[in-house]
KEKEZA-907786 format. One line per 4 residues: number of its first residue (from 1); their letters; for each residue y, z, x of C-alpha. Coordinates in steps of 0.25 Angstrom, whole numbers, plus 5000, padded with zeros to 4 digits. Example, Ala and Ser with C-alpha at 12.3 -4.5 7.8 and 13.67 -1.06 7.14 Angstrom:
<tordos>
1) as) 4982/5031/5049; 4996/5029/5055;
</tordos>
This chain:
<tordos>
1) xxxx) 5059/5110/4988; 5055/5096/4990; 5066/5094/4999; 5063/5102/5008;
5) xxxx) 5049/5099/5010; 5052/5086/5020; 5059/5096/5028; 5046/5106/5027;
9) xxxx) 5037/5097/5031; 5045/5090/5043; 5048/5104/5047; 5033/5106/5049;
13) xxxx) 5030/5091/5057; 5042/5095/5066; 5034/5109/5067; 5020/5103/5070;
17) xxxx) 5028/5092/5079; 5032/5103/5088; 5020/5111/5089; 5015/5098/5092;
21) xxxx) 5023/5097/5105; 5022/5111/5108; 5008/5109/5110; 5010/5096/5118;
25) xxxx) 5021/5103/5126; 5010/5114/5129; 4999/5106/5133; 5008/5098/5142;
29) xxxx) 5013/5110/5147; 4999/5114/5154; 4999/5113/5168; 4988/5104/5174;
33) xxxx) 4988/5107/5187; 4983/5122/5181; 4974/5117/5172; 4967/5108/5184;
37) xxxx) 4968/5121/5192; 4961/5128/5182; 4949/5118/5180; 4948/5117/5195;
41) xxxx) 4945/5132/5197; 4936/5132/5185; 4929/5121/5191; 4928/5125/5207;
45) xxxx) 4933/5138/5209; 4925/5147/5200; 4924/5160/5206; 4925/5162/5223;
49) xxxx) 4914/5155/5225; 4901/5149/5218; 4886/5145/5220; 4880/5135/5211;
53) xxxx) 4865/5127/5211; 4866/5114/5205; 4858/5102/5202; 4863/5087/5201;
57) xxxx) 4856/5076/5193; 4861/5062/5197; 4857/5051/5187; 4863/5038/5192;
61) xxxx) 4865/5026/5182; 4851/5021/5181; 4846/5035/5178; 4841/5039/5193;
65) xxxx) 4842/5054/5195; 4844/5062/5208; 4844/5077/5207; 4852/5085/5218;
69) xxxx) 4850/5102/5219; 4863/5110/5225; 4868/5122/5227; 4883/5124/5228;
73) xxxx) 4892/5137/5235; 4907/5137/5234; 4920/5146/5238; 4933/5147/5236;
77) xxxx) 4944/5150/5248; 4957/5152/5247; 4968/5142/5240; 4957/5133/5235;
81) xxxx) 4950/5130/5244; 4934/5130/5242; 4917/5127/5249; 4906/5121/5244;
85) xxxx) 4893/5120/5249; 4883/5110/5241; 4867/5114/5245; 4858/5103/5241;
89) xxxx) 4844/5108/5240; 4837/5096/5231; 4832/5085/5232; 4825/5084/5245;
93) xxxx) 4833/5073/5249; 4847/5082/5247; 4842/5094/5251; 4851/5102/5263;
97) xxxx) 4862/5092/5258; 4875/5101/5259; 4890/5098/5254; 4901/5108/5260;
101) xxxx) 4915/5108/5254; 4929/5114/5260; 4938/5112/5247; 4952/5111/5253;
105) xxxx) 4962/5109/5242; 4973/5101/5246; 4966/5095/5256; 4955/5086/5258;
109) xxxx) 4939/5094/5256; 4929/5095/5266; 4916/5091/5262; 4903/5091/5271;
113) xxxx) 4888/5085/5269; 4878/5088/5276; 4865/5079/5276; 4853/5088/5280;
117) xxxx) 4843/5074/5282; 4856/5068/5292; 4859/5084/5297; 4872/5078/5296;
121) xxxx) 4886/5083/5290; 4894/5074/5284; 4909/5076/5282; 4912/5070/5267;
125) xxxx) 4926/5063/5269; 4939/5065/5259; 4936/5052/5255; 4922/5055/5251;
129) xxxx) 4923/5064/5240; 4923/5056/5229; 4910/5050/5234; 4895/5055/5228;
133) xxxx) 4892/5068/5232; 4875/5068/5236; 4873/5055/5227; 4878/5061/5215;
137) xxxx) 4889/5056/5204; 4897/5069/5209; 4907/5067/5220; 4911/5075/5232;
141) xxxx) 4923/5080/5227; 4918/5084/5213; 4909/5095/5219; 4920/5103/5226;
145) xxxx) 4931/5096/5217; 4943/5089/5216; 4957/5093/5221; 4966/5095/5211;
149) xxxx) 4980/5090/5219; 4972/5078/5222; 4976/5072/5206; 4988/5074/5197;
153) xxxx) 4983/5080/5184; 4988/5079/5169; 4984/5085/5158; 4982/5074/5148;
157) xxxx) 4975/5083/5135; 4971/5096/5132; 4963/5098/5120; 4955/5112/5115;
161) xxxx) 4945/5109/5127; 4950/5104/5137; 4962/5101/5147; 4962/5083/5151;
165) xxxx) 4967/5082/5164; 4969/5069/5171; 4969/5069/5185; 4975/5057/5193;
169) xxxx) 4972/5057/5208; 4983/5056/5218; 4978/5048/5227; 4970/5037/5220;
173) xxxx) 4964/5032/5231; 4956/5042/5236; 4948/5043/5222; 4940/5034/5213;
177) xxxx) 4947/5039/5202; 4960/5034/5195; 4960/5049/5186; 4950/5058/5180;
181) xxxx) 4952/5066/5169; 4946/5081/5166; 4943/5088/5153; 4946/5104/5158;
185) xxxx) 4938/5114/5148; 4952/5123/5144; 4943/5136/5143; 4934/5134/5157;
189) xxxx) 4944/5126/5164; 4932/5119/5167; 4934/5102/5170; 4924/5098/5159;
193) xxxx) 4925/5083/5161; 4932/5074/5172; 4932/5059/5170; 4937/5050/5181;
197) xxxx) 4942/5037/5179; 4943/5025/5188; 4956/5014/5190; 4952/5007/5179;
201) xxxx) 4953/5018/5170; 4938/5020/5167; 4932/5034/5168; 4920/5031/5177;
205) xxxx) 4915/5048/5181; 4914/5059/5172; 4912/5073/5175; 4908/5083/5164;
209) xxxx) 4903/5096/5166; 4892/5097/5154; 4890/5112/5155; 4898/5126/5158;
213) xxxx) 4893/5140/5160; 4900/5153/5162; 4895/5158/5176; 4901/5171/5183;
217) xxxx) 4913/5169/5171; 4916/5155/5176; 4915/5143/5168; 4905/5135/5175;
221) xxxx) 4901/5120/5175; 4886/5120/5177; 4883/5104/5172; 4892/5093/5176;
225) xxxx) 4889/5079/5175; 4897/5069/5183; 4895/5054/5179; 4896/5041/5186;
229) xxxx) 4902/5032/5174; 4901/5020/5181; 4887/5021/5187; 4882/5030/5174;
233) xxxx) 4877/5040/5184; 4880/5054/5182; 4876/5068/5190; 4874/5079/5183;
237) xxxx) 4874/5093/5190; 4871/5107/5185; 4875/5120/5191; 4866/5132/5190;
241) xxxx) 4866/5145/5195; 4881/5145/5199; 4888/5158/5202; 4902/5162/5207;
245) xxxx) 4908/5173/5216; 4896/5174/5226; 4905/5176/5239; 4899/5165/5247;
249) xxxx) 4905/5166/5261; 4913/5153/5266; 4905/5153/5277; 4893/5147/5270;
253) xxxx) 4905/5136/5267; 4904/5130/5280; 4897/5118/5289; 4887/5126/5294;
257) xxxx) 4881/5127/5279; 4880/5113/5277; 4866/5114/5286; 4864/5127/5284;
261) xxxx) 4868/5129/5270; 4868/5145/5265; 4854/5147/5258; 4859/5160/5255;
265) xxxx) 4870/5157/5245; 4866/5142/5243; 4852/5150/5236; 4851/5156/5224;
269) x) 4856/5171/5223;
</tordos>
């Protein structure tokens, strides 16, 4: 009996060894690219298309706080690409300011900005952004979102929550950014924190989305905060009144709106 035991017991390490690398097989077995994929949909393709109002405090690092009033419309078209109209309405210093969008994946985005107190439309170069967007710690590139070929991705942990995804840029110098890393909600497929960090390996910009509700069955981020570490500015902006599946026509996607902007589907229904 007692010579046997040893063997019992290696029996069972050499058991729970290999359950141990069965579930590390399993976790390195989950394909990135999907689970990316996946938080991208969550995150910017919800539904066809979409209308939300939102409100956007900027506090810089002395405590000085601007308040910002828009209302977004969005659509999907075919093989990913997608519009966005942003319709500022307050302060008076902002209001009829308008952002258009045509999301191309694979390619470089159109962005447009039209200044109501110039009566002027400026195109927003590639190179732009990753530049403030109205004055806010939120970029350009952040409303519409990020293309996911422009980084490499690897999953570097999954715990009970979340996926952790590093993303690495392949051209480093068109971005500010050596990586940035995201926390991926595994039941909303939601990105629920992003930290970017600089050459020097420091994280110096935090986004965390603070609150989720589930609106016409999609998950739905409806406070996000983004933070300027450096600085200790942050912009917080909270959605309401969002909805999805609308049919907003692509026609009110065009230059046109940015001086005539729709009232019709910009307004509350």
């Amino acid at each position: 009996m007692n010579s046997i035991r040893p063997y019992r017991t290696l029996l069972a390490a050499a058991a729970l060894g290999l359950s141990a690398l069965t579930s590390a097989a399993d976790a390195q077995s989950t394909d990135v690219n999907e689970i990316v994929e996946r938080a991208n949909q969550a995150s910017f393709y919800a539904g066809d298309d979409g209308r939300s109002e939102a409100r956007m405090r900027i506090v810089d690092g002395s405590g000085r706080e601007q308040v910002r009033q828009f209302a977004l419309l969005r659509r999907d078209g075919e093989a990913g690409n997608q519009r966005y109209l942003v319709a500022f309405s307050r302060p008076a210093d902002v209001r009829g300011t308008v952002f258009l969008v045509h999301k191309h994946p694979g390619a470089d985005d159109d962005r447009w900005l039209y200044l109501p107190g110039l009566d002027l439309v400026r195109r927003i170069a590639p190179g732009d952004k990753r530049t403030s967007f109205v004055g806010s710690h939120v970029f350009y590139e952040d409303v519409s979102g990020r293309h996911l070929q422009d980084d490499r991705h690897e999953l570097v942990e999954t715990t009970d929550e979340h996926y952790v995804v590093k993303s690495t840029p392949k051209n480093p110098g068109s971005v500010e950014f050596a990586h940035f890393t995201t926390w991926i909600d595994r039941d909303t497929w939601l990105p629920m924190r992003s930290e970017y960090v600089d050459g020097g390996g420091d994280v110096y910009r935090r986004m965390t989305i603070e609150a989720v509700e589930e609106i016409d069955g999609y998950p739905t981020g409806t406070r996000m905060r983004m933070e300027d570490l450096d600085s200790g500015g942050h912009t917080l902006v909270e959605f309401r009144f969002s909805a999805y599946d609308l049919g907003i026509p692509e026609s009110v996607f065009t230059e046109r709106s940015l001086r005539n902007p729709p009232r019709e589907w910009l307004e509350r229904q």
